[in-house]
N, C-alpha and C positions, 0 to 999 in steps of 0.2 A: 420045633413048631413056632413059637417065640422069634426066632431068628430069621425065619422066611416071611412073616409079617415083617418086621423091621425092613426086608432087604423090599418089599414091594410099595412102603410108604415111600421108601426114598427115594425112589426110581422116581414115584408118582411126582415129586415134588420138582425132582429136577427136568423132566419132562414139562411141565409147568414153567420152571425159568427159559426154557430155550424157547416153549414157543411164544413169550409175552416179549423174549428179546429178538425173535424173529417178526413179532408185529411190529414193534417201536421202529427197529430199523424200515420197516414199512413205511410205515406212515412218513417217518423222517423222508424217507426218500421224494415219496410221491409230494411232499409239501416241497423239497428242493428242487426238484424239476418243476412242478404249478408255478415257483416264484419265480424264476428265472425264463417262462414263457409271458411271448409279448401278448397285451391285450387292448384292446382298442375300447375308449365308453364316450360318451354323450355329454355332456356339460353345456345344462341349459339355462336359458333366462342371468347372462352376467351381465351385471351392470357395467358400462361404459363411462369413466371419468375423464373427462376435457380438461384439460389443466393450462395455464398461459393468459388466459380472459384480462384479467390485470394489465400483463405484457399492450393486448390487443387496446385496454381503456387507452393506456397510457399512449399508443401509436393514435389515437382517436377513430379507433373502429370499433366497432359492435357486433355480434353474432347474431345472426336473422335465426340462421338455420344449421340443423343438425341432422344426418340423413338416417343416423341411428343410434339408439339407447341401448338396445342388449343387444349381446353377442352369443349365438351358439356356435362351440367348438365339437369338434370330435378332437379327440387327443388318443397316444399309444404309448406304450411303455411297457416297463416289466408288470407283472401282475401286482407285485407290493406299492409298486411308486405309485400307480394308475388310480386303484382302488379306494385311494383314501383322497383323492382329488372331488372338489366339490363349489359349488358355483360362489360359496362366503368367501372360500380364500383362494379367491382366484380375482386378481386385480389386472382389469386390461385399461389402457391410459392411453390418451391422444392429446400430443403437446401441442397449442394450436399458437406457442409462442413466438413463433418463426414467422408466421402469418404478418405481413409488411402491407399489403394492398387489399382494396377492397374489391370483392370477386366472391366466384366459386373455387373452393380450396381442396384438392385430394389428399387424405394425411394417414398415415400408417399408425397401427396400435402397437404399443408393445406390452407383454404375456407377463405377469408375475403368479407364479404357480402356487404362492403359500412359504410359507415359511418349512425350512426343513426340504426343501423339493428344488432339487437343481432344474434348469431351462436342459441341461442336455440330454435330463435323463426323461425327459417326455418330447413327443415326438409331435406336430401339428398338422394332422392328418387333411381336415378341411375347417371352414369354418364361415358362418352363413353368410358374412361380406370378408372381401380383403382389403378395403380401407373405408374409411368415414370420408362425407361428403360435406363438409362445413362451406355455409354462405356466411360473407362478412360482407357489411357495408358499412359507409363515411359517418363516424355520429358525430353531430352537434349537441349543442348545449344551451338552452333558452332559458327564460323566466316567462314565469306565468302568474296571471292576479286568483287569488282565492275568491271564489262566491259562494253563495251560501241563500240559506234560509229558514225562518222556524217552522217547523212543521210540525205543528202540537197546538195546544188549547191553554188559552190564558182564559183566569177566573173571572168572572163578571165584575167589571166595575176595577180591572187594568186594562194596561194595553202594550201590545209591544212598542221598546224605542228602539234603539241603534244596534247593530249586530255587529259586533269585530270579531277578526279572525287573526290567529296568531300560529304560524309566520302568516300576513299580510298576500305574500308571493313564493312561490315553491322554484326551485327549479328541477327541469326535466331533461335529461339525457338518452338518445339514441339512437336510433338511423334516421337520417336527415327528412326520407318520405314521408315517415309517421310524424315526426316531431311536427311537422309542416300542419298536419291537421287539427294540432290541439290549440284549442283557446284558451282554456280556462281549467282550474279544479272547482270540482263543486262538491260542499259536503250540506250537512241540514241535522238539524238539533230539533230534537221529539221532545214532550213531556206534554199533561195534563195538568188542567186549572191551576196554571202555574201565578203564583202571587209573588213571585221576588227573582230578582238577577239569576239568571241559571246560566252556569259554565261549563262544560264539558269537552272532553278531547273527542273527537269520530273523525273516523275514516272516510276516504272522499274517492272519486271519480274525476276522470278524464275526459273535458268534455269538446265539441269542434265548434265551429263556428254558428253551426245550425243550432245549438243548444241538443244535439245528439251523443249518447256516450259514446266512448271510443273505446275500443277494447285493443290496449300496446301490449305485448308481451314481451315486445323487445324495450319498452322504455324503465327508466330507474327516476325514482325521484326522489330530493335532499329528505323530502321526511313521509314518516306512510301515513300521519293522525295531523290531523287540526285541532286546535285549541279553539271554541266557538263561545262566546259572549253574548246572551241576547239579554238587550237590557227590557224589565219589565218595571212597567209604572203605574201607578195608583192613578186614576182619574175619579175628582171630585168637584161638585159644586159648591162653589165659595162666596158668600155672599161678600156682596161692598157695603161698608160701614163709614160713619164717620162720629167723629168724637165731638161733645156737645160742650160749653163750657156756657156753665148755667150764670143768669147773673138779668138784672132789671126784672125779678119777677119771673120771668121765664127758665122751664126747666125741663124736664124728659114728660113732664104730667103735662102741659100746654102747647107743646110743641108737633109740628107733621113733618117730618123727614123722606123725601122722598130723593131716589137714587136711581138712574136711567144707565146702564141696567143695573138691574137688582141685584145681579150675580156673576159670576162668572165659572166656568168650567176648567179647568187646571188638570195640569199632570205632571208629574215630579214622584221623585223617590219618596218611596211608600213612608220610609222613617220622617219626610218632609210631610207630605201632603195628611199624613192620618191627622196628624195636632194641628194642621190649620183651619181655621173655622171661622176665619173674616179674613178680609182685606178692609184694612182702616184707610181711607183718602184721607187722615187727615182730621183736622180740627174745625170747629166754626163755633166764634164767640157770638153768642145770642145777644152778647150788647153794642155788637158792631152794625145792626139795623135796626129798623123800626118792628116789620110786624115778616116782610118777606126778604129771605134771601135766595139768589141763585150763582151758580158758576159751574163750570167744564173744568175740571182737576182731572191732572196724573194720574191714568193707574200705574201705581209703583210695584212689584213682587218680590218675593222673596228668591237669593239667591238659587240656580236650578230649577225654576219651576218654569213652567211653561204654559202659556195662557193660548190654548186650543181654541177659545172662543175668536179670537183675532182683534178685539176691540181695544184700546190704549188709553182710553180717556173717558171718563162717564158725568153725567151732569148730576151736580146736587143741587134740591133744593129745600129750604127750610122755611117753615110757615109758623109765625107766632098766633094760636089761638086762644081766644076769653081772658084778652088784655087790652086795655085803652091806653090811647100815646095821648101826653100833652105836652105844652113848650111852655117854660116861666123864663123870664128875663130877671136874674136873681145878681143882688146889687152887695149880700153879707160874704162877703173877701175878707180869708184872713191869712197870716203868714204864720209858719214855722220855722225854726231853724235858724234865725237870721244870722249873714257870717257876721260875726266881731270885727270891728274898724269901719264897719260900710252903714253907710246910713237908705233905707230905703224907700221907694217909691211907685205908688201903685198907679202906672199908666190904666190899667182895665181896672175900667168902674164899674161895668154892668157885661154878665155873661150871660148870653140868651142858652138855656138847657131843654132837653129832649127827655122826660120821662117818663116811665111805663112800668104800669103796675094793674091789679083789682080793679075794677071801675068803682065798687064801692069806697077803694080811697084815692083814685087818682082825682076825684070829683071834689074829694076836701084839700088836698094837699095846697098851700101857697106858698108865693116866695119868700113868705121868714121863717117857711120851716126847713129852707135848706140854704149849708153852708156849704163853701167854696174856699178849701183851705190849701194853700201852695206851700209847698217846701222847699223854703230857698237854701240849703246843705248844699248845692253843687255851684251856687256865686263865690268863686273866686276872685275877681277882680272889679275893678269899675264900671258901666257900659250898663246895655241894654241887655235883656233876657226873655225868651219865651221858658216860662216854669213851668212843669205837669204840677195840674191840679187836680185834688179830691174831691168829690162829693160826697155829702152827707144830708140822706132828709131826715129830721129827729121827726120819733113818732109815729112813722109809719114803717113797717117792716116786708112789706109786701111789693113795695115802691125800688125803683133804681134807675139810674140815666141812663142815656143811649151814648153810648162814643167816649171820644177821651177831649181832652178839656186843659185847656193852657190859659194863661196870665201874662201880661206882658210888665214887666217890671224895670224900674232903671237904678242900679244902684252906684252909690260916691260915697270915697272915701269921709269920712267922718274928723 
């Protein structure tokens, strides 16, 4: 009993091997006949690569036109070659390096299947064009001026100055028609309440004569950015001043200063213009008149700045008030300094003098309260001399001359 179970598991078993090795040779079969049948697929949207364009700059031609971008094939092969075929590794080329003249050109692709995939073992059933249609025309090469402009918001109280552009001038290459229409680049530089030099690189446009854009797609040019500069400036009012040199009584407390015009409006770099806060015309000695001075002086500026107002020259005038002038003819001459070896002699006996001072002492002042003393340190030799003389009124402190004051003297050897 024992031995007739034994003999029916084995049977079972091996009954089992023949039919799992009757299916494998199945399958084997039917996969070896499926690969070795041809089959035909679709391969769609492949990109088209143009190769040569260089070649073409180099002959001085340009591509206008191209009559197509993707290519659909239908392809046939075995079933294993076919199947793994796919639109990534499938490279179609048109060499457009041969292209010598400018025209319409008829140019043939040629098929790279992918790596691992011979050309003989796939077959090229159809395929949606049979050559590319390439237009090439004559390119030139121009220069062109950059323009520009700010187109944004400066903060109150600048203003814009000079706008540069770097490169200055671009150049543009490409079919001779289009180049013909372009003028200019024009790019434009943005910002808000802007208070200092702003520089920036942007991108520009192509523009015609009309001041209309131009939209090339066949043109190339030496750079795609501009470098754009717009200078900004502080604009302030500045008054004009002048400097007083106090002297006879007269000082910043009795004096009227008056300046036609009062001011001027300025523009210069912000670091220039914030610290300046006058324009000095200059000096005026209070003992160089009587009671009134006037004159028409230079405005002079400071380096960089610019005087928006437009006016070059302003009048001053100076007014001595609650001072009296009087004149003495004062006769006390004295010398200092006399040189050694020279003997001297006083031609001026009487110096008629301009003084001014207080009314309540220019009313006492007389001529022996002032001396007239010359220093003769610069007589070098024998001869005649005009000497600068000093004054001095003893006594009164409020008092001083008007002008300056000489001696005529003759000096001999001794």
């Amino acid at each position: 009993m024992h031995k007739d179970k034994t003999n029916v598991a084995f049977g079972t078993r091996l009954l089992f091997i023949i039919l799992s090795l009757l299916i494998s040779f199945f399958l084997w079969y039917t996969i070896s006949i499926n690969e070795k049948q041809e089959r035909t697929v679709d391969v769609s949207g492949i990109e088209i690569r143009y190769t040569g364009e260089d070649v073409l700059e180099e002959n001085d031609l340009v591509v206008t036109n191209r009559s197509v971008d993707k290519l659909n094939l239908k392809l046939s092969g075995k079933q294993l070659t076919v199947a793994k075929l796919n639109k990534d590794d499938i490279t179609v080329t048109v060499d457009m390096s041969k292209i010598r003249t400018a025209g319409t050109h008829f140019l043939e692709y040629a098929i790279d299947y992918g790596e691992g995939t011979k050309a003989a073992d796939v077959k090229l059933v159809s395929a949606s064009v049979n050559y590319a249609t390439v237009t090439v025309k004559k390119m030139v090469k121009t220069e062109i001026p950059v323009r520009g402009m700010f187109d944004g918001q400066i903060a109150e109280g600048y203003m814009g100055g000079s706008i540069e552009f770097t490169p200055g001038t671009i150049e543009i290459s490409g079919p001779e028609d289009e180049i013909a229409g372009i003028s200019y680049a024009w790019v434009t530089l943005g910002g808000d309440s802007i208070t200092q030099t702003l520089s920036s690189t942007q991108p520009f446009v192509l523009m015609d004569e009309a001041n209309n854009e131009v939209t090339a797609e066949n043109i190339k040019t030496s750079v795609d950015q501009i470098t754009v500069v717009q200078e900004v400036l502080m604009v302030k009012e500045v008054p004009l001043m002048v400097n007083l040199i106090n002297g006879a009584g007269a000082d910043e407390t009795n004096t009227v200063v008056e300046i036609t015009p009062s001011a001027l409006t300025l523009s210069g770099d912000p670091s220039i213009i914030e610290s300046l806060n006058k324009i000095v015309l200059g000096t005026v000695d209070l003992t160089s008149f009587q009671t009134t001075y006037s004159e028409t002086r230079t405005i002079v500026l400071p380096d960089n700045v610019s005087n928006k107002t437009g006016i070059t020259t302003a009048d001053v005038s100076v007014r001595v008030v609650g001072l009296d002038v009087t004149k003495l003819s004062v006769s006390n001459i004295e010398v200092i300094n006399q040189p050694a070896g020279f003997d001297i002699e006083l031609i001026t006996q009487t110096v008629d003098i301009t003084l001014r001072g207080r009314s309540d002492e220019i009313s006492e002042v007389q001529a022996e309260n002032v001396r007239i003393v010359a220093d003769l340190s610069s007589i070098k030799a024998a001869g005649v001399f005009d000497v600068d003389a000093s004054i001095y009124i003893d006594g009164f402190q409020h008092i001083g001359e008007i002008g300056r004051y000489k001696i005529n003297v003759r000096s001999g050897k001794s």
